[in-house]
C-alpha beads as a LAMMPS data file, in Angstrom:
LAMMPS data file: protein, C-alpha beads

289 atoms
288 bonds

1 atom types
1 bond types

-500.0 500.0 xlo xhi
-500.0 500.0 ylo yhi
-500.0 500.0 zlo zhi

Masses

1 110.0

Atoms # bond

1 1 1 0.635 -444.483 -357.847
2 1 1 2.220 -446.962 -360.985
3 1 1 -0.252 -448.180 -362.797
4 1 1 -0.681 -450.958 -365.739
5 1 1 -3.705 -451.626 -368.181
6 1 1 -3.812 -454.948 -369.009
7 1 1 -5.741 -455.220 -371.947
8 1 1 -6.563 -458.450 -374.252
9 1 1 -5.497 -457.979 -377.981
10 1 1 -8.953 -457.746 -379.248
11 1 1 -9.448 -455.092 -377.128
12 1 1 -5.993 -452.892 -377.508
13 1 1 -7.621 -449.679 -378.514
14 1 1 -9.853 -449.357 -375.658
15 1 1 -6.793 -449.937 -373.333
16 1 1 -4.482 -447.829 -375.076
17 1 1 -7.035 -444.709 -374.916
18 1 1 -7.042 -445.760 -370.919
19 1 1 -3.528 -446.118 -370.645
20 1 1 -2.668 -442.514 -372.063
21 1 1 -5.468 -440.666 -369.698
22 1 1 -4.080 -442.343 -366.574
23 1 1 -0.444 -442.395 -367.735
24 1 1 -0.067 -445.895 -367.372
25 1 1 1.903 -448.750 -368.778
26 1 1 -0.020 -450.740 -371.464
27 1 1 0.327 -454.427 -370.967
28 1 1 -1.253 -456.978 -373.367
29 1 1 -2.830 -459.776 -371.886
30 1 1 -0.926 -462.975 -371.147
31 1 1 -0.637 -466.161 -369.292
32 1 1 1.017 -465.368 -365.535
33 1 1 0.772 -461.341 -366.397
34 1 1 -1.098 -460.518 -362.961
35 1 1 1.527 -462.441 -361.195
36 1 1 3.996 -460.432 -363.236
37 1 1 2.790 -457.477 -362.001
38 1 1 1.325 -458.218 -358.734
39 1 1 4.575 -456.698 -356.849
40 1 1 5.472 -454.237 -358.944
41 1 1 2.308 -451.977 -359.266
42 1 1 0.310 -450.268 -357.294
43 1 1 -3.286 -450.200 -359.558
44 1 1 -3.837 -452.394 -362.202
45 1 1 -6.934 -451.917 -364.859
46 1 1 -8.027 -455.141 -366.374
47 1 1 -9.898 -454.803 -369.901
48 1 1 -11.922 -457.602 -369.808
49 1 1 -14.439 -459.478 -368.033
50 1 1 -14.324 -459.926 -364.483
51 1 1 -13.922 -463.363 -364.342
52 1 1 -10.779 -463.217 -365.750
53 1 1 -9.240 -460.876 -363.743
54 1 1 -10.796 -461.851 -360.603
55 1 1 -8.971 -465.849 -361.132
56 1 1 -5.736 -464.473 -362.613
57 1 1 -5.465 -462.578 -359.114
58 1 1 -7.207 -465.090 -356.712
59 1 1 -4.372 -467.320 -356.094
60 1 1 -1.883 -464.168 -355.532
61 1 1 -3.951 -462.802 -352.541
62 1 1 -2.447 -461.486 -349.482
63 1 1 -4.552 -458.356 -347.790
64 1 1 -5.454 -455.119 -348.768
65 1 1 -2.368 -453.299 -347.632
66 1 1 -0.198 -454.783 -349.848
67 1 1 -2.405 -456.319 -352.558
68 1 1 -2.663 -453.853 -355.905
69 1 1 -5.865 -452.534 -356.764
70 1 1 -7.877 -454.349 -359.476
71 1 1 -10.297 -452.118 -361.239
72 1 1 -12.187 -454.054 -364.183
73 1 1 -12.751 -451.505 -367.481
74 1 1 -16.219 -453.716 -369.402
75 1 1 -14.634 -453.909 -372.962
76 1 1 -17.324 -451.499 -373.846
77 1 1 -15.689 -449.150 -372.222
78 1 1 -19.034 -448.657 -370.326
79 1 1 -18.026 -449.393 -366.545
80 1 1 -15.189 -449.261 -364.269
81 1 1 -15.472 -451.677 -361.374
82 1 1 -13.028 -451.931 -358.601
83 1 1 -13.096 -455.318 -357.735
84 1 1 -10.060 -455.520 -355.386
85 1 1 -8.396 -452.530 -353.227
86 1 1 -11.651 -450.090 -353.563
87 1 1 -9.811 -448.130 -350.306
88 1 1 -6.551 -448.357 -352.015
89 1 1 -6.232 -446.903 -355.035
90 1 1 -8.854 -448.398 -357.106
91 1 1 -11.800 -446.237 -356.347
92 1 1 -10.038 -443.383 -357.073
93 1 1 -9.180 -444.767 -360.223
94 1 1 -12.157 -445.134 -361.150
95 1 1 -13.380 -441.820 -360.956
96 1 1 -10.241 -440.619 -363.043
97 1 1 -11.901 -442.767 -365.557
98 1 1 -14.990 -441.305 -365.367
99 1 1 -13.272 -438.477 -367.045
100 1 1 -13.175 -440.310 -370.669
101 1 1 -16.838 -441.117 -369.938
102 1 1 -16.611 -444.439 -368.333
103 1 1 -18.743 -444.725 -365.216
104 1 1 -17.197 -446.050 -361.977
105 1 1 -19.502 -448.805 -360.356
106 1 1 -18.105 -447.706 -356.194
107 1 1 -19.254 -450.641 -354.060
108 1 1 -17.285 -449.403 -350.635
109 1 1 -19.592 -449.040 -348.464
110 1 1 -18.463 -445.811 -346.901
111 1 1 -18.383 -444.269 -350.548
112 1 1 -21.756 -444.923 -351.556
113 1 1 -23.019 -442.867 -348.490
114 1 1 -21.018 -440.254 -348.772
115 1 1 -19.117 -440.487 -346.135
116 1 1 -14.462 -440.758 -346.464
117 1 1 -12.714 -443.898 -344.891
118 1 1 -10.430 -443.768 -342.543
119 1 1 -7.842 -444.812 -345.681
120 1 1 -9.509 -442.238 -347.742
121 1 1 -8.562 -439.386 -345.072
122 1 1 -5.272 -440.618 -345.215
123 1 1 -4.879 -439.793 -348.388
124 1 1 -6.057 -436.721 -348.795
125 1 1 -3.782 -435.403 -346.009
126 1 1 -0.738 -437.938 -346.963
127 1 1 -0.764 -439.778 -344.062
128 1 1 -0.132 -443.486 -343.105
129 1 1 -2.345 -445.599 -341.143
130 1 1 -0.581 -447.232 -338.209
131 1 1 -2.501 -449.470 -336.988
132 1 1 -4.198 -450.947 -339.762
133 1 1 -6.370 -454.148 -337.781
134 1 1 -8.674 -450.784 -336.534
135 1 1 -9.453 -449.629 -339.887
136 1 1 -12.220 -452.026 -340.260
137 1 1 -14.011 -451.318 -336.465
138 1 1 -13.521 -447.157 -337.525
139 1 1 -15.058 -447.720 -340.817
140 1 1 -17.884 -449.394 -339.094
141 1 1 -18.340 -446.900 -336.698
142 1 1 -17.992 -444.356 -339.729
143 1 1 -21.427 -445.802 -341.526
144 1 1 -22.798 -445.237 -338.139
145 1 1 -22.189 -441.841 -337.127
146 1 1 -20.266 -439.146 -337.394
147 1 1 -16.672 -440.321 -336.445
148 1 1 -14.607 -437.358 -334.729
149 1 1 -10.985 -436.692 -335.658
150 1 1 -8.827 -435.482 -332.939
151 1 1 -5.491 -433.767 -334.001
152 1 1 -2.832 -433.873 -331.515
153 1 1 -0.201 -431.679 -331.572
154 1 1 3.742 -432.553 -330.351
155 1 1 5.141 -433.131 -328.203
156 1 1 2.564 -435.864 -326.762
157 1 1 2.260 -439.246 -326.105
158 1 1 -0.551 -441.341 -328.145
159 1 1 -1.661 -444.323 -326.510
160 1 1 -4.653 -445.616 -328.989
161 1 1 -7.287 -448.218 -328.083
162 1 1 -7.895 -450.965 -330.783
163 1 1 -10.775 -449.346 -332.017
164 1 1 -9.023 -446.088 -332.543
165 1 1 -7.333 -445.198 -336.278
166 1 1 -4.023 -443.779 -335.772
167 1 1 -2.510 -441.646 -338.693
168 1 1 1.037 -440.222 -339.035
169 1 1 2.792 -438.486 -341.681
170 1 1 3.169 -440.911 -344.809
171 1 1 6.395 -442.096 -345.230
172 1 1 8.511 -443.812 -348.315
173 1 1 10.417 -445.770 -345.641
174 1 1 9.801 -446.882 -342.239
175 1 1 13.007 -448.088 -340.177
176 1 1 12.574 -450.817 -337.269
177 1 1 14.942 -450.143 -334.885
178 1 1 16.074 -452.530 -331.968
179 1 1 18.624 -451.379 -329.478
180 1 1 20.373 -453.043 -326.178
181 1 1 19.403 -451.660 -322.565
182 1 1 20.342 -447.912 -322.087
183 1 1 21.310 -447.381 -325.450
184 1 1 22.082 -443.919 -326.141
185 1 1 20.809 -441.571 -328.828
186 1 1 24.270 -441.028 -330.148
187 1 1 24.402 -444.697 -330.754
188 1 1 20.940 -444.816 -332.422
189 1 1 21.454 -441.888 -334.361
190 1 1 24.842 -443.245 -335.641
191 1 1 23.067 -446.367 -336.694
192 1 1 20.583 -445.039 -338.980
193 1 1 22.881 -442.810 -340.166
194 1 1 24.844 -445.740 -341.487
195 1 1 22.072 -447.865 -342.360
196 1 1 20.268 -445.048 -344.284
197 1 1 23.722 -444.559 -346.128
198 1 1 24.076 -448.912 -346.837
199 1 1 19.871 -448.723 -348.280
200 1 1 21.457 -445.402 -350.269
201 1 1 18.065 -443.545 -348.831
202 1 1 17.899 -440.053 -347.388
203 1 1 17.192 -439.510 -344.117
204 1 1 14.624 -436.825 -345.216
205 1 1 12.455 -439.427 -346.763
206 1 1 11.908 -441.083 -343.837
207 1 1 9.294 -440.034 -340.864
208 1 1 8.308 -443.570 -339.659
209 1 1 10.125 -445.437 -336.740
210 1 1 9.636 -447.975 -335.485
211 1 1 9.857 -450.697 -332.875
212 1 1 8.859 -453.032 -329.772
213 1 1 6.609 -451.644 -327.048
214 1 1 8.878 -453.123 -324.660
215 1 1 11.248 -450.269 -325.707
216 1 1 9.211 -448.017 -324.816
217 1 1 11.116 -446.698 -321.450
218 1 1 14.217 -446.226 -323.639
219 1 1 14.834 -442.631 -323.229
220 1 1 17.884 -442.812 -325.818
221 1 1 14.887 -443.905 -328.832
222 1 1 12.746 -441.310 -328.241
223 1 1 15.392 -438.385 -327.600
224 1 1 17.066 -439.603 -330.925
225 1 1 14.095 -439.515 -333.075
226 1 1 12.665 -436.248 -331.491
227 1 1 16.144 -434.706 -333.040
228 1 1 14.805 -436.011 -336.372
229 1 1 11.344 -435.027 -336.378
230 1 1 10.254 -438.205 -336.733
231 1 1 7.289 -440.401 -335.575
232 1 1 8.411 -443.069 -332.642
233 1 1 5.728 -446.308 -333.226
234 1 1 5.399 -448.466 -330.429
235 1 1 4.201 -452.075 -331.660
236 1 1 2.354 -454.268 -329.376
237 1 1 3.530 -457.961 -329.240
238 1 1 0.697 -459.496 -331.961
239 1 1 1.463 -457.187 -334.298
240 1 1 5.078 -457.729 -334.116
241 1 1 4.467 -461.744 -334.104
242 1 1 2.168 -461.482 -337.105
243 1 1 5.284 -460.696 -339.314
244 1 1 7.713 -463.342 -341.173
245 1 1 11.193 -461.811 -340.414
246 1 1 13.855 -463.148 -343.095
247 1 1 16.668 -463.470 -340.222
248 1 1 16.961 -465.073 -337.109
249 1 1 16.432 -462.906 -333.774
250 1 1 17.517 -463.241 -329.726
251 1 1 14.608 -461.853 -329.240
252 1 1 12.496 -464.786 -329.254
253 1 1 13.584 -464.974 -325.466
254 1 1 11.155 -461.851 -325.469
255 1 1 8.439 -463.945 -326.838
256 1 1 9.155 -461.896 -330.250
257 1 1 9.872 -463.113 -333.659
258 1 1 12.423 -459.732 -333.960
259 1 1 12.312 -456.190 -333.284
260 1 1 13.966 -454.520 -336.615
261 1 1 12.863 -456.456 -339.037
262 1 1 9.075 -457.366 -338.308
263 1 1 8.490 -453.679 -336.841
264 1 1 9.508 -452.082 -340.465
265 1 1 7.563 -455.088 -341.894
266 1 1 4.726 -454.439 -340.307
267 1 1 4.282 -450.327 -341.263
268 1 1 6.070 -450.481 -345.144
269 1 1 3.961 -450.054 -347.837
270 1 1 4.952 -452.977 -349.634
271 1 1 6.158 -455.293 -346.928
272 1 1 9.118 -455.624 -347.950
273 1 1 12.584 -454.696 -346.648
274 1 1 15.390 -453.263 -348.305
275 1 1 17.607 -453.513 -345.367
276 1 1 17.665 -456.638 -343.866
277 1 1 18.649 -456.632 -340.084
278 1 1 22.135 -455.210 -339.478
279 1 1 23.544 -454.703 -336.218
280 1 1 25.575 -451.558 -335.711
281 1 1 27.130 -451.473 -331.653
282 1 1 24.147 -451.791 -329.854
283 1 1 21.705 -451.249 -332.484
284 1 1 19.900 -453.098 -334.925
285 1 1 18.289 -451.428 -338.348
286 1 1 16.134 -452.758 -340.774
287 1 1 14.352 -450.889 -343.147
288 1 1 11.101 -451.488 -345.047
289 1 1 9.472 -449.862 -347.905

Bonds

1 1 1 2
2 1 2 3
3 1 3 4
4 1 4 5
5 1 5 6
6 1 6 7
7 1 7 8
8 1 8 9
9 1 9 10
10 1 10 11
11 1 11 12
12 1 12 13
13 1 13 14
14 1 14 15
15 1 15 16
16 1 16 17
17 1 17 18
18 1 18 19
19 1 19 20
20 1 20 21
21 1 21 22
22 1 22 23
23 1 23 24
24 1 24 25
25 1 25 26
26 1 26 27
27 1 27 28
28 1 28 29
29 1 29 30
30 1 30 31
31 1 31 32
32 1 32 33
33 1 33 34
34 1 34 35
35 1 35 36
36 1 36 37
37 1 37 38
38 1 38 39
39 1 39 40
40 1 40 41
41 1 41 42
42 1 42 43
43 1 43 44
44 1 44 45
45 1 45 46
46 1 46 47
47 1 47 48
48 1 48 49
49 1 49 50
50 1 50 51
51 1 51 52
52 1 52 53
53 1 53 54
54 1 54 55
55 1 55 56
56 1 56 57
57 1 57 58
58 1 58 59
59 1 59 60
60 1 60 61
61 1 61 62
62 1 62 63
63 1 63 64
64 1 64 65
65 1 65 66
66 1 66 67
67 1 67 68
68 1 68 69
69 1 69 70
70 1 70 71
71 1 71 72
72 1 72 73
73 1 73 74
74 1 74 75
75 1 75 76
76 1 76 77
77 1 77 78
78 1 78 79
79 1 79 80
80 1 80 81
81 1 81 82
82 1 82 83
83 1 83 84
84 1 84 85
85 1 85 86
86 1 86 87
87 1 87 88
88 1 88 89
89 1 89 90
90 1 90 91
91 1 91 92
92 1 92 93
93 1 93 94
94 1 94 95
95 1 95 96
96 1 96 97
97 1 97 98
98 1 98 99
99 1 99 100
100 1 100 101
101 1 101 102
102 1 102 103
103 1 103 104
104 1 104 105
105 1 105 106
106 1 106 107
107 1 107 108
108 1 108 109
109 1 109 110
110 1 110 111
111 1 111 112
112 1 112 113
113 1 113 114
114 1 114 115
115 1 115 116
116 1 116 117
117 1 117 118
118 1 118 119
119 1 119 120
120 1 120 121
121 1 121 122
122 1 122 123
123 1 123 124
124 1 124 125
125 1 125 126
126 1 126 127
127 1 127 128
128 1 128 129
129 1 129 130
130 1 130 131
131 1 131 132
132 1 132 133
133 1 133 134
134 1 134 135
135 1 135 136
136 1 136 137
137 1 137 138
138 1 138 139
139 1 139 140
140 1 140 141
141 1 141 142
142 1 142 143
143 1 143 144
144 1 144 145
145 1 145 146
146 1 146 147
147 1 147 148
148 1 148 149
149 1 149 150
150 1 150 151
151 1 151 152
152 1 152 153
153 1 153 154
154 1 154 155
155 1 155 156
156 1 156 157
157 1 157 158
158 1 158 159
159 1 159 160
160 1 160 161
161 1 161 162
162 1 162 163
163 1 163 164
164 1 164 165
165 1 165 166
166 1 166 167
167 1 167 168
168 1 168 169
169 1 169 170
170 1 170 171
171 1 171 172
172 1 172 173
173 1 173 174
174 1 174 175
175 1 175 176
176 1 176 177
177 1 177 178
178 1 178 179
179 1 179 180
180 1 180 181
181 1 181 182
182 1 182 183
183 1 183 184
184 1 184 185
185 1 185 186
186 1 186 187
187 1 187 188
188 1 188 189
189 1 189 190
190 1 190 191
191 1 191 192
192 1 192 193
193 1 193 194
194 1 194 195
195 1 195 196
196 1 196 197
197 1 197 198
198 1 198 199
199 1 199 200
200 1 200 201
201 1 201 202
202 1 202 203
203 1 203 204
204 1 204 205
205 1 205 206
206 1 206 207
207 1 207 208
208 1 208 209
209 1 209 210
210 1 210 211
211 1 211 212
212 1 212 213
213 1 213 214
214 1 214 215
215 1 215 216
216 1 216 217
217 1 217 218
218 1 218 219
219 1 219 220
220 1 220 221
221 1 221 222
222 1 222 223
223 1 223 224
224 1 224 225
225 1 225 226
226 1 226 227
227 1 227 228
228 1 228 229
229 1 229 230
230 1 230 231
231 1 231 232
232 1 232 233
233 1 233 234
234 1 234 235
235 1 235 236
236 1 236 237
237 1 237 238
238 1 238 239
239 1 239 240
240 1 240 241
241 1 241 242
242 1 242 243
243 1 243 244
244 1 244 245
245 1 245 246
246 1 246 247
247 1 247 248
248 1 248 249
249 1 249 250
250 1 250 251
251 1 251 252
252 1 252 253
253 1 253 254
254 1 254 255
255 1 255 256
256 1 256 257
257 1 257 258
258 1 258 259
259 1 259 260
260 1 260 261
261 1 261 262
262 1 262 263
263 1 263 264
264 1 264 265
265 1 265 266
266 1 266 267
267 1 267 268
268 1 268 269
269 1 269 270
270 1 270 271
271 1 271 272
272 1 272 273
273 1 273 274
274 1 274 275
275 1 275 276
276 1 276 277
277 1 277 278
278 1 278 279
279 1 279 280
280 1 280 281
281 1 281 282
282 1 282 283
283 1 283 284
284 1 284 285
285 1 285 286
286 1 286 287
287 1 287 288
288 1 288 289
């Protein structure tokens, strides 16, 4: 994970000894810094109070997937708080700083019994959550009782009720993949070849794919992405309609905002594409990161 310590002046020395034990950029503190780097970090420590960090980041909100974490360092160096993204990065930052003797303050609920989130088994095992909505009825559930994790083995077919966390293989990229009725796997292999080539990203790096639900009878998507060893993500119509595509789409005569482009939306890291949609024959490729 990148990280930056953004530390006011007065306070320098504290951040620089935090900056060298996580490796981290040092950033002093100035006016528009958090919106600076809001998109281009994953964790960011704040050295200072609270109330600073917590207004310099209020107004750049979006949700946890794709909001940095905010940990606050007390200029004492006394307590690390993560105060945005506990689940994402910023608990676990926390307890790195607990090796220079600064206590994390965890306030996750699932943490302070004990027992790992569904986002915190994802990372241990480097996986991606694909259906994110569930994570908050599973993590529930989790403070209840023991929560059972199934492992399913290929080839199989996965067909997961809302309040069931599905995890794949983590991926750098996820491509959303449209296609025409009866498109081949030739054809869809072709395409991503190309578009893989246009993003300049390797194939290997990518084990997410993704599109519509109403593709799902297309034998020619799942026989091409079996050949890749990938994972085939079928998207149900809100979650699809929930993204902001940045081109126009036919298939809003499916009741869709798009197929490519909201479907790698709506499983990248980020949210944000590095491929906008391109249509290749009978194939359209977008791809997210």
């Amino acid at each position: 994970m990148t990280t930056a310590v953004v530390v006011l002046n007065r306070f320098l020395s504290s951040g620089e000894k935090i900056a060298k034990h996580l490796e981290a950029e040092l950033v002093p503190y100035r006016e528009n810094v958090f919106a600076e780097l809001y998109v281009s970090v994953d964790v960011i420590v704040a050295v200072m109070s609270a109330g600073i960090a917590v207004r310099g980041c209020a107004p750049l909100l979006t949700d946890k997937w794709h909001d940095p974490a905010v940990v606050v360092v007390t200029p004492d160096l006394k307590y690390a708080i993560p105060v945005l993204g506990g689940h994402h990065g910023g608990n676990l930052c926390a307890k790195r700083l607990a090796e220079i003797g600064i206590e994390p303050v965890i306030s996750t609920a699932t943490e302070t019994l004990g027992r790992p989130s569904v986002e915190e088994t994802a990372r241990l095992e480097d996986l991606a959550v694909v259906n994110r909505s569930s994570t908050r009825e599973v993590n529930g559930a989790i403070l209840d009782s023991e929560v059972p994790i199934v492992r399913v083995n290929p080839p199989h077919i996965v067909i997961a009720n809302p309040g069931v966390s599905v995890l794949v293989n983590s991926s750098p990229y996820v491509i959303g993949i449209g296609c025409r009725l009866g498109t081949t796997a030739e054809e869809i292999l072709a395409a991503i070849d190309s578009a893989c080539k246009t993003a300049d990203v390797s194939l290997a790096d990518v084990t997410i794919f993704a599109t519509t639900v109403k593709k799902f009878h297309e034998a020619g998507l799942h026989e091409a992405v079996r050949s890749l060893s990938g994972n085939l993500i079928f998207l149900d119509d809100e979650t699809v309609n929930a993204q902001v595509p940045q081109s126009p789409s036919r298939a809003e005569m499916l009741g869709l905002a798009g197929v490519a482009e909201p479907c790698a939306l709506a499983l990248a890291k980020s949210g944000t594409l590095i491929l906008n949609k391109t249509v290749y024959g009978r194939v359209t490729i977008a791809i997210g990161q």
